[in-house]
N, C-alpha and C positions, 0 to 999 in steps of 0.2 A: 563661498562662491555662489551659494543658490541662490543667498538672498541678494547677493550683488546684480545677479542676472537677473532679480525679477523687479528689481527697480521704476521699472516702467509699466511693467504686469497688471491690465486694468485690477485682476481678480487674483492676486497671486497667492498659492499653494505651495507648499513643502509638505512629502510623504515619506516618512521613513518607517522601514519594514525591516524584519528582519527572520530569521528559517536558520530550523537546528536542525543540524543531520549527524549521520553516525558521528563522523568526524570532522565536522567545520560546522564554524558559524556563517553566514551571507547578510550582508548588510546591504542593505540600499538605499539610498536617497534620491527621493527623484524630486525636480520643478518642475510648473508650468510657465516655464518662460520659452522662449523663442528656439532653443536649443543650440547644441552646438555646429557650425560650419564643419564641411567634409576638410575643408583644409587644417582646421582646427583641432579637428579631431584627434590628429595624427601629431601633435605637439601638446597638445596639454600637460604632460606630464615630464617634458624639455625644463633643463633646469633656466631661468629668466624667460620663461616663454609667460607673456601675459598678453591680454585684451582689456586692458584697465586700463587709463587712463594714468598719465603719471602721477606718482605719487598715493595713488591708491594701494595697488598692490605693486611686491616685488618678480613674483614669476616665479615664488622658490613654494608657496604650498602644497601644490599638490606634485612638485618633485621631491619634497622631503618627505611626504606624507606612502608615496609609492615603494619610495627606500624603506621606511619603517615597516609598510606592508608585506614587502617582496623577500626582502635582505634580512631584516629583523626579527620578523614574524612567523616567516618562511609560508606566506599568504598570496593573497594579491586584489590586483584595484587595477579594476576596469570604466569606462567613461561610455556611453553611446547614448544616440538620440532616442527616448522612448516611442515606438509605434504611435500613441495619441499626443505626441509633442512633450517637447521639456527635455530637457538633458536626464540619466540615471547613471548615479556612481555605485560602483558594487562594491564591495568590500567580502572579501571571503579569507579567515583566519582560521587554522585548524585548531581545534578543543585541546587539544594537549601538545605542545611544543615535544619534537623528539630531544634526548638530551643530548 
């Protein structure tokens, strides 16, 4: 999805980071692209919810990608516009699954 959005991006960037703590890992991916819309915000993770153009994308990545984080992983995945611009997706997984 980053590199979709930065398509147009005279200078475009992908940063990804990551931080261990007791117990979880935090993942982040951020762009320098345009970021995402407040109305947007709030559906990205809607299953068919897309801003692609047809035929690009289906609207199911980043809802199955949530399910695997949330439900699966017993994690989670967060979306918001970075302070100096760009969308950041967080990703935070705990280090050891309980059984």
């Amino acid at each position: 999805n980053a590199f979709d959005a930065l398509e147009t991006t005279e200078s475009p960037s992908i940063e990804l980071s990551a931080e261990l703590e007791e117990d979880k890992v935090r993942l982040m991916i951020r762009d320098n692209g345009t970021g995402i819309s407040e109305e947007d915000l709030i559906k990205v993770f809607d299953p068919f919810y897309t801003t692609k153009p047809v035929g690009k994308g289906t609207g199911l990545g980043l809802y199955i990608s949530y399910g695997l984080a949330t439900d699966r992983c017993m994690g989670d995945l967060r979306c918001a516009n970075h302070p100096d611009g760009g969308a950041v997706f967080t990703l935070e997984l705990p280090r050891e699954l309980p059984l």
